[in-house]
C-alpha positions in Angstrom: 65.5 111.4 56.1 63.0 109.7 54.5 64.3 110.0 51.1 67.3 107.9 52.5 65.1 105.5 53.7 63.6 105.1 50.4 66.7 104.8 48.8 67.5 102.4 50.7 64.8 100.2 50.3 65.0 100.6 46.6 69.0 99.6 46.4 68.5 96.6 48.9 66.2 95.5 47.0 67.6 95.5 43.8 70.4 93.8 45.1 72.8 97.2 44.8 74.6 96.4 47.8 77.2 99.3 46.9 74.5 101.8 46.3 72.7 101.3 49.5 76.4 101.1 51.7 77.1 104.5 50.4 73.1 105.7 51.5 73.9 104.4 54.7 77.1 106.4 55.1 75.3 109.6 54.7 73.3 110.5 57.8 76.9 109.8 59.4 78.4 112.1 56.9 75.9 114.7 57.7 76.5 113.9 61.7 73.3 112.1 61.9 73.5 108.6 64.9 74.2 105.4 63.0 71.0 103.6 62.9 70.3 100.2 61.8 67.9 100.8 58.9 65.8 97.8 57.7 64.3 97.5 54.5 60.8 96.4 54.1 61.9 93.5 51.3 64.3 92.7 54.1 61.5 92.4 56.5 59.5 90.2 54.7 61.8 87.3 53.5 64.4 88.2 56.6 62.9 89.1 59.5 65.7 87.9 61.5 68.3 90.4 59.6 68.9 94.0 59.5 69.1 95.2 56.0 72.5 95.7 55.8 73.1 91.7 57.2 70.5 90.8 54.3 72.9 92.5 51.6 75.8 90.7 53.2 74.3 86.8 53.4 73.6 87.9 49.6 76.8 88.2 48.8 78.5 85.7 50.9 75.7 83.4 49.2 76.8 83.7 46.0 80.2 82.4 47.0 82.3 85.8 48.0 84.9 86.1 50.6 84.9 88.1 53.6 87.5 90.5 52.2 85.6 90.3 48.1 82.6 91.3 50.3 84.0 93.9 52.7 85.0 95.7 49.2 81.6 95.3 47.7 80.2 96.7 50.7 82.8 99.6 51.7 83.2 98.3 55.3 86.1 96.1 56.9 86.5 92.7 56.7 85.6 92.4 60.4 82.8 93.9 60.2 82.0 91.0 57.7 83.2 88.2 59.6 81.0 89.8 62.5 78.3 90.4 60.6 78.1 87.1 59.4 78.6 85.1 62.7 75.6 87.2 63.9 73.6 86.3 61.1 74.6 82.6 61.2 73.6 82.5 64.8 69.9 84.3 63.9 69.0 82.2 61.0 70.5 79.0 63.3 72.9 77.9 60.7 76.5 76.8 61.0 78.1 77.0 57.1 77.9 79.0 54.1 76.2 76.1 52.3 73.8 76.3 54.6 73.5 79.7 53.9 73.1 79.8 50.4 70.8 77.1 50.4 68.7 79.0 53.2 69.1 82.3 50.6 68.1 80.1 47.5 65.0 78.5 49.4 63.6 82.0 50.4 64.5 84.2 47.4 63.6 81.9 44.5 60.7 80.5 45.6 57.2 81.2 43.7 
């Protein structure tokens, strides 16, 4: 599955969040194990995050809701609000201001 990989990478990191939900749906399709892909963009500025957490704290950064984002995403809005805790707890922030202001630091920095 390397071309799935690739894919991957390419739709995380050109902020496709869509796109690169439905490339992690297919191994599953295909009745492949879930696996928790990362993205090498991901593991640069996030090393802290899988690569579907990055596309989420994205998304939540730019001011979505859980539910706006669960749609965007094709997963359940608990899956969000989980997500999210997680990634609150890794990155050892408490709010989303914090978290877009964490996002903004390490994505538009030169």
């Amino acid at each position: 599955m390397p071309h799935l990989d690739q894919a991957l990478d390419l739709h995380t990191r050109a902020g496709a969040e869509r796109d690169a939900a439905r490339v992690r749906r297919r191994p599953r399709a295909l009745g492949s194990p879930r696996r928790r892909a990362t993205s090498k963009g991901s593991v640069t500025m996030w090393p802290e995050l899988t690569a579907s957490e990055v596309a989420l704290i994205r998304l939540v950064a730019q001011g979505l809701t859980n539910r706006q984002t669960a749609e965007r995403l094709a997963v359940a809005p608990h899956t969000v609000s989980s997500d999210l805790r997680h990634a609150f707890t890794e990155l050892g922030i408490t709010s989303r201001i914090e978290l877009a202001r964490l996002v903004d630091a390490r994505e538009h920095r030169e």
